[in-house]
C-alpha positions in Angstrom: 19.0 20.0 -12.4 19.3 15.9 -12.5 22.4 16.5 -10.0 19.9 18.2 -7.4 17.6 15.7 -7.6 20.2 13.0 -7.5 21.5 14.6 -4.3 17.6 14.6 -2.7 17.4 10.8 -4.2 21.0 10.1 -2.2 19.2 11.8 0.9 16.2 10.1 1.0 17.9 6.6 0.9 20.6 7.2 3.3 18.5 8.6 5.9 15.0 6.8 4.8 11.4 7.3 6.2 12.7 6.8 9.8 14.2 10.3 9.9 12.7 12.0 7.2 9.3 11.4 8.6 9.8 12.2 12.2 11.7 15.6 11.1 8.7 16.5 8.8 6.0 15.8 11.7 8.6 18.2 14.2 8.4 20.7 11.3 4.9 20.7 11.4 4.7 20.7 15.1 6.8 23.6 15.3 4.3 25.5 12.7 1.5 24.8 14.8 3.0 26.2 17.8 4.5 23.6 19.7 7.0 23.6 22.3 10.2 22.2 21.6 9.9 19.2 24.1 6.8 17.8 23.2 7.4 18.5 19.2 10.9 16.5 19.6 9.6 14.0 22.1 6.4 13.8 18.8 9.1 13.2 16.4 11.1 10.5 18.4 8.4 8.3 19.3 7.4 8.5 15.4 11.0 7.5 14.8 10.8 4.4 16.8 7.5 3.2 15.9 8.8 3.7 12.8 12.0 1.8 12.8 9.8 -1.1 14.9 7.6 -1.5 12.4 10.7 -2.2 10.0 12.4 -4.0 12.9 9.1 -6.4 12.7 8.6 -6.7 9.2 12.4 -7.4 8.0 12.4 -10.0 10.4 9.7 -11.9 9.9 10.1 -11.5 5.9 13.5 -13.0 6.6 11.7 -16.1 8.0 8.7 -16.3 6.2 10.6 -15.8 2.4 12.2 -19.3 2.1 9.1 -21.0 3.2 7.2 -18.9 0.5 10.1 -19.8 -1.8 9.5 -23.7 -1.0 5.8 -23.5 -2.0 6.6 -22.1 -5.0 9.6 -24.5 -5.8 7.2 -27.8 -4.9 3.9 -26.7 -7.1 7.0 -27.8 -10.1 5.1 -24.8 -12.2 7.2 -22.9 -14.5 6.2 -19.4 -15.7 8.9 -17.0 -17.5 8.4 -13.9 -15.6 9.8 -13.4 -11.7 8.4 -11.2 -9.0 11.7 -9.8 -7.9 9.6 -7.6 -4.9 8.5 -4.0 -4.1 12.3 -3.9 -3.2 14.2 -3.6 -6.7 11.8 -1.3 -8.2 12.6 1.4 -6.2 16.1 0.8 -6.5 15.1 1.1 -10.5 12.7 3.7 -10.0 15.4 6.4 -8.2 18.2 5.4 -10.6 16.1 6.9 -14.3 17.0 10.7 -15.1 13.2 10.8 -15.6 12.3 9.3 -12.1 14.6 11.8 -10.6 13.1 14.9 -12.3 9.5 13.9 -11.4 10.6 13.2 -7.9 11.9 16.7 -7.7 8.8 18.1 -9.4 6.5 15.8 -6.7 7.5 18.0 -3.5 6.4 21.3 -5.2 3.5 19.9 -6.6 2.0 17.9 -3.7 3.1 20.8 -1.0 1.6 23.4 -3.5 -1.6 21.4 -3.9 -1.7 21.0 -0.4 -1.4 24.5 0.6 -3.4 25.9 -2.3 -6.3 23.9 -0.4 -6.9 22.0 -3.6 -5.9 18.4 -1.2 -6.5 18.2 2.3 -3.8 15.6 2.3 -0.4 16.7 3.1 1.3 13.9 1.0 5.1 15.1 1.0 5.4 13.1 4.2 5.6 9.8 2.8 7.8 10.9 -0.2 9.7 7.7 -0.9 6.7 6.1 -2.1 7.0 8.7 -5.0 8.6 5.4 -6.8 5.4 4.0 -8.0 4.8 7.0 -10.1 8.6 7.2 -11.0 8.2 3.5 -12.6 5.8 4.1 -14.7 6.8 7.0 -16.1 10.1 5.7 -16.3 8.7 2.6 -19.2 6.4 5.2 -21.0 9.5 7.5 -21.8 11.6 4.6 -22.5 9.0 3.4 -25.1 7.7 6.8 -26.4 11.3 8.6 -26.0 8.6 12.0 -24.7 9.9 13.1 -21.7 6.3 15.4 -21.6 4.3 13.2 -21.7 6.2 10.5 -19.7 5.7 13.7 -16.7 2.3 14.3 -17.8 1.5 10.7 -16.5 3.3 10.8 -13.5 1.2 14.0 -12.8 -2.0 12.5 -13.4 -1.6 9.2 -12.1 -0.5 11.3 -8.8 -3.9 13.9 -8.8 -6.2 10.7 -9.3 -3.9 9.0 -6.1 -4.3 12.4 -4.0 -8.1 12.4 -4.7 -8.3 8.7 -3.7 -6.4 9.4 -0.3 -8.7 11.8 0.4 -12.0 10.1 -0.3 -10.5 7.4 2.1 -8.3 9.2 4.5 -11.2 9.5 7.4 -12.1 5.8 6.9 -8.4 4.5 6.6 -7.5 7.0 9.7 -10.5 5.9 12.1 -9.9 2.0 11.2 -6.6 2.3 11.7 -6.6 4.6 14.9 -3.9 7.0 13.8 -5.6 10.4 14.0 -5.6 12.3 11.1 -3.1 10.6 9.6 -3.7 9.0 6.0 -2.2 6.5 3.4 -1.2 7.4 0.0 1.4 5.0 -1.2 -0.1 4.8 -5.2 -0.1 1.0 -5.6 -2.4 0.6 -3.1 -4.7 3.9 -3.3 -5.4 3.2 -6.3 -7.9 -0.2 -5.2 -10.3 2.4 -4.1 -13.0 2.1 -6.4 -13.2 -1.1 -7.1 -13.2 -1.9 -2.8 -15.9 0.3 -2.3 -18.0 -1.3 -5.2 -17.1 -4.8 -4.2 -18.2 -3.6 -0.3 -21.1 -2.4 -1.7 -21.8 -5.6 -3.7 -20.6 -8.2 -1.1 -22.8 -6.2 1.6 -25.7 -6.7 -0.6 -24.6 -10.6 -0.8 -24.9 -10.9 2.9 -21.2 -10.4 3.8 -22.1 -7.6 6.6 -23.8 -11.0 8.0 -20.5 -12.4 8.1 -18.4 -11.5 11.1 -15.1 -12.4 10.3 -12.6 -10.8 11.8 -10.0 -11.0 14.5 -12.6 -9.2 17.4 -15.4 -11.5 16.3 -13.0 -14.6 16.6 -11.9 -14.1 19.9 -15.6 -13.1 21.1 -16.4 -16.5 20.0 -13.0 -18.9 20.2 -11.6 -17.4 23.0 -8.0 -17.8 23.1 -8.1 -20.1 19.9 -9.8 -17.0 18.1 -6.8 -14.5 19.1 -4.8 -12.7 16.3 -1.9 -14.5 18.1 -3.7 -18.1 17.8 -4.7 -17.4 14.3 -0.8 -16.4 13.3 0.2 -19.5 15.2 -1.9 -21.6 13.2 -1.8 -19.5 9.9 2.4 -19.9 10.1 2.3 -23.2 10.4 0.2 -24.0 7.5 2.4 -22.1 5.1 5.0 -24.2 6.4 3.3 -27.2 6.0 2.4 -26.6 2.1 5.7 -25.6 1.4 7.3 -28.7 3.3 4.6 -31.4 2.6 7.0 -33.6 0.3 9.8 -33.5 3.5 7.8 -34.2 6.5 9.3 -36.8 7.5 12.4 -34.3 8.0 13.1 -33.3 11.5 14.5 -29.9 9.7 11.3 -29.4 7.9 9.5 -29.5 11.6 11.7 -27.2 12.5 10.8 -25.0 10.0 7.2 -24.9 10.2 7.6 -24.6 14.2 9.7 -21.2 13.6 7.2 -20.1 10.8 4.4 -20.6 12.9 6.2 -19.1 16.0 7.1 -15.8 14.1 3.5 -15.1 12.6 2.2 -15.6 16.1 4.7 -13.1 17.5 4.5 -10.7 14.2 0.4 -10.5 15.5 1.1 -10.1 18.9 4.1 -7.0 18.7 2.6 -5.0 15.8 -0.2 -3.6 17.4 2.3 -2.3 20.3 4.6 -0.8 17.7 1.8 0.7 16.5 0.5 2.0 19.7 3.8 4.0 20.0 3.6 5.1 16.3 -0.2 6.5 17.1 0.8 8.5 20.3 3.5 10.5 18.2 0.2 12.5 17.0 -1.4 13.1 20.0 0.5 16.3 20.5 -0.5 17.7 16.8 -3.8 16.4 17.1 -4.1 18.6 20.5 -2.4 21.3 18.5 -4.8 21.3 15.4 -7.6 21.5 17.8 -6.6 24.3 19.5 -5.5 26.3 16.2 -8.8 25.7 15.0 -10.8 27.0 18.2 -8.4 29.8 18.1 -9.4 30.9 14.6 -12.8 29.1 14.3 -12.0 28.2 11.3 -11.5 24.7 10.8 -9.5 22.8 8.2 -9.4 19.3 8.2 -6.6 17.6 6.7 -4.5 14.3 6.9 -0.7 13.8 6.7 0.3 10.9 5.0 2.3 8.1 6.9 4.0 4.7 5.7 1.6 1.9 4.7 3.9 -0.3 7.0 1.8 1.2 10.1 -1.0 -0.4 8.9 0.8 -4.0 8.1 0.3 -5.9 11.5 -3.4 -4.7 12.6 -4.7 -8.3 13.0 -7.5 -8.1 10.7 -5.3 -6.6 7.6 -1.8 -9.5 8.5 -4.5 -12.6 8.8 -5.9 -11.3 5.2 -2.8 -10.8 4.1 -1.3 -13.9 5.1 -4.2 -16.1 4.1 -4.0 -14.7 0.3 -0.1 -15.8 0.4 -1.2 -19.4 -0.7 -4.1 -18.4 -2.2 -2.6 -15.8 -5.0 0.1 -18.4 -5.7 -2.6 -21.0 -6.5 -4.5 -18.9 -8.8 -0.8 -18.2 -10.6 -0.6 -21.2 -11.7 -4.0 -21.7 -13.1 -5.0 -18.7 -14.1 -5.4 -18.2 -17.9 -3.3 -16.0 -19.9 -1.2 -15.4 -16.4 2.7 -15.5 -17.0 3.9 -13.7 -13.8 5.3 -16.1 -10.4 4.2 -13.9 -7.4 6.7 -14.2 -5.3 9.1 -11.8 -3.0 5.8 -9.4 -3.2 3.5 -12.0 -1.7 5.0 -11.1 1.9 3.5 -7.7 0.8 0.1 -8.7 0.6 -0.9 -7.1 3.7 0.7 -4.1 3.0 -1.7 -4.5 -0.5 -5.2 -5.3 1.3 -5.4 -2.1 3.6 -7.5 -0.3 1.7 -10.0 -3.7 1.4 -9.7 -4.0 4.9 -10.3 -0.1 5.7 -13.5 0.2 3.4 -15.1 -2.7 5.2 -14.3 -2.1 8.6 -11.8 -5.3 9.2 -14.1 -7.7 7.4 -11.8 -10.6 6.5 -14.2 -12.4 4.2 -14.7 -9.5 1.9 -11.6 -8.6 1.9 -10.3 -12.3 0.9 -12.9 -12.1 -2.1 -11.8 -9.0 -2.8 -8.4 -9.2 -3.3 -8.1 -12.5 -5.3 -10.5 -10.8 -8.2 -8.1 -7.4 -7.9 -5.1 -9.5 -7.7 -5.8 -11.7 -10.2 -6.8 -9.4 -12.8 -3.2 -7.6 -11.4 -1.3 -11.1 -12.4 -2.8 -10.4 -16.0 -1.3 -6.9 -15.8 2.0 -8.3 -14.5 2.6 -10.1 -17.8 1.1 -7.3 -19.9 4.2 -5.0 -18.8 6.8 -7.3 -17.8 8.6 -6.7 -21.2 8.3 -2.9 -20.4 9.7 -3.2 -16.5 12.4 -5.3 -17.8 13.8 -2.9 -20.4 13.9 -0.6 -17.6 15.6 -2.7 -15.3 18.0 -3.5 -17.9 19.2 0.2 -18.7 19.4 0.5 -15.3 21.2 -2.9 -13.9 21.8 -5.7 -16.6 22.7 -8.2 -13.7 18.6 -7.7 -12.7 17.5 -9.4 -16.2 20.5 -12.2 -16.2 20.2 -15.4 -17.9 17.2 -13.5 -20.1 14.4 -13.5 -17.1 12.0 -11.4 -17.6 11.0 -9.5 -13.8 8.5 -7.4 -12.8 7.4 -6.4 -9.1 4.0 -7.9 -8.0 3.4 -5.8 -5.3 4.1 -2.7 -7.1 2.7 -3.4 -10.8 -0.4 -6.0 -10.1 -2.8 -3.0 -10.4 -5.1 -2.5 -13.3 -6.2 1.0 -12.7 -3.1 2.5 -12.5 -1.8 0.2 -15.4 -4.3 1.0 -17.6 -3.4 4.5 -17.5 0.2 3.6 -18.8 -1.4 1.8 -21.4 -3.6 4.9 -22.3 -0.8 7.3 -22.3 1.1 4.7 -24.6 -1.2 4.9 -26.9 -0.2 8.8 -27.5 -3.9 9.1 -28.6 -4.7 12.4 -27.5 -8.7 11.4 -27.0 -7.9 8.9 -24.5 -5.6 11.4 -23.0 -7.5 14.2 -22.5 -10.2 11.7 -21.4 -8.6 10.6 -18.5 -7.8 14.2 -17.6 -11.1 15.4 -17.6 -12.6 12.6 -15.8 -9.8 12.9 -12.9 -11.7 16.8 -13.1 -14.9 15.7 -12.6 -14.4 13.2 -10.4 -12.5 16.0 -8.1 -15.1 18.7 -8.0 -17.7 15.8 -7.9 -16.3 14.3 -4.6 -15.9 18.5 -3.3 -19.5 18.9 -3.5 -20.7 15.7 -2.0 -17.7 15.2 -0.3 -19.8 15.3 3.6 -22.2 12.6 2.0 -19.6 10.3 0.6 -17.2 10.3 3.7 -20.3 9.6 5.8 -21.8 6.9 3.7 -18.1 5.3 4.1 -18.2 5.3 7.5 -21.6 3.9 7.6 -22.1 1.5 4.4 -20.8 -1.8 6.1 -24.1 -1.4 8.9 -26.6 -1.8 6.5 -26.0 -2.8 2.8 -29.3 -0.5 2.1 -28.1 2.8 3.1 -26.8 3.3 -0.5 -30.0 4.6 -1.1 -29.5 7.3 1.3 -26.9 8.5 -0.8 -28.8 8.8 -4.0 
């Protein structure tokens, strides 16, 4: 059994999300009754947007790393446990027995769940991002040595991630303008009810007041409030705090002019990438229409995609980008906090989408919102660094050299989905059960008020008072 799910492992990182994807989406085309042409010509253009969103954000991480690197290296702060980056924990994640068997067990559960009705979120399209659950059960069997209840969690943690999606696939689909298309990569799903009560709370401080965001900017700057301007000047400043001690360096000018250049040109390309990426649905958004008319019965439902396609939109890279510096600062302040953010702070935008979703591409509540998340996350980090690096030991001792605790910031700075580890840890059956039954209510909860709750959503960042509506 491990050996099957080694081979689907193997298959899944030779070929990755750029062919997977597009094949899945020609599947589905073809079930929907689509003509060869436009299902293959459907499944190309999601290849390429695909592979240029990749194209995009490799590059600029290449170029934006070492300047990250040099801020951290001047602030002269030394805490024991490295972010080593989203990157190595899937590479642990896919190389545990247990991983392997839970990410064999994921396709039949999420395409059962899916076709059972229970989801209207089709998640087996994004399938690599499986890993997040795969960690985490990973640690709980190494520390519990129950390969039952090390799947149990993974099961859970998955249901609660699936009911997330689908409170927030409308909203993250309409924001994002990729029709019915959704997001369920776990470590960032799982933000979801805390950014809808800090929207809620913010919107009630005044923050729908604030316009901040890349359309208001240009409205009012002109060309100095473009996404393009903002990255220009964003890029630059990074540079600047990571170089101030060698400014007198014609190198370190250099430096800040490419990192300045690159965020500028990161804001400006995305959102063509993405327009390519968005047109590969047309065709099954046409088809879906037409099935429904046909049968006049209509099911709505989402396919999951990549959180990459949401990483340039303007709104969610300037958040991103501006809580680089800011989440490094609060490292080194922060009581109790152990954990260096680093290779993962380049994945901060990939980590705000859901902030930026819920309030429609508000940049100020999104910045408040995720230094609290984030910083309680850096707290969480050095919880369950000891855990991640026994992992990442067993799996690759040259990881954990020279006795360095890791952990991956991007992956593991999330207290939700953390403090269901810790529950499950605990092998108390009360807390156990607990969590089960809550994910239960909270399900058949969000089934029965599930019209009111997408609408209030969509609606919410217009007037803080329409809570009330909802009551």
């Amino acid at each position: 059994m491990v050996d099957i799910f080694n081979t689907l492992s193997e298959i899944l990182s030779t070929f990755g999300a750029s062919v997977l994807v597009p094949v899945m989406l020609f599947i589905i085309a073809k079930l929907m009754g689509v003509n060869n042409k436009k299902a293959f010509t459907s499944g190309l253009l999601c290849a390429v947007g695909l592979t240029g969103f990749n194209l995009v954000i490799n590059s600029y991480g290449a170029i934006i790393s070492p300047v990250v690197t040099s801020m951290s290296e001047n602030a002269g702060v030394n805490l024991p446990i490295l972010d080593t980056g989203w990157q190595s924990t899937s590479v642990i994640a896919y190389s545990t027995n247990i991983g392997l068997i839970f990410f064999g067990l994921a396709i039949f559960i999420q395409v059962g769940l899916f076709f059972l009705k229970w989801t209207n979120v089709f998640m087996p399209s994004d399938l690599w991002n499986n890993y997040s659950f795969m960690v985490w059960g990973s640690m709980l069997y190494l520390l519990t040595n129950n390969i039952w209840l090390a799947l149990l969690l993974m099961i859970v943690q998955n249901l609660y991630i699936l009911l997330f999606s689908e409170v927030a696939a409308k909203r993250w689909s309409t924001y994002y303008q990729y029709p019915k298309c959704c997001m369920t990569a776990p470590h960032h799903l799982e933000t979801l009810p805390f950014a809808v009560l800090m929207n809620i709370i913010l919107g009630k401080l005044g923050f729908n007041k604030i316009k901040l965001n890349a359309q208001e900017l240009q409205k009012k700057f002109g060309i100095f409030g473009e996404p393009m301007f903002i990255g220009l000047l964003i890029g630059a400043l990074i540079a600047i705090i990571g170089g101030y001690n060698k400014l007198g360096e014609l190198a370190t000018w250099g430096t800040i002019t490419t990192s300045a250049i690159s965020t500028a040109s990161v804001m400006a390309v995305f959102p063509k990438v993405a327009g390519i990426f968005a047109s590969a649905f047309t065709t099954l958004t046409d088809a879906y229409k037409s099935k429904a008319k046909q049968s006049g019965k209509e099911r709505e439902w989402y396919m999951s995609v990549n959180d990459a396609v949401g990483y340039g939109e303007p709104n969610t890279l300037v958040t991103g980008i501006i809580l680089i510096p800011i989440m490094l600062g609060i490292a080194f302040i922060l009581p109790g906090n152990q954990t260096l953010p680093m290779i993962d702070l380049l994945a901060l935008p990939y980590m705000v989408e859901v902030f930026v979703a819920i309030s429609n591409g508000n940049i100020a509540k999104s910045i408040v919102s995720g230094v609290i998340w984030f910083s309680l996350g850096l707290l969480i980090c050095s919880e369950v660094a000891p855990y991640f690096t026994q992992v990442a030991t067993q799996v690759n001792p040259e990881l954990t050299a020279g006795g360095l605790m890791i952990i991956s910031f991007g992956i593991m700075a999330h207290p939700l989905i953390a403090l269901s580890f810790l529950a499950f840890l605990t092998q108390n059956p009360l807390l156990i059960i607990g969590i089960i039954v809550l994910y239960f209510v909270l399900h058949f909860t969000f089934k029965k008020y599930k019209v009111q709750i997408v609408d209030f959503l969509e609606r919410c960042n217009e007037d803080p008072n329409q809570i009330k509506s909802m009551v």
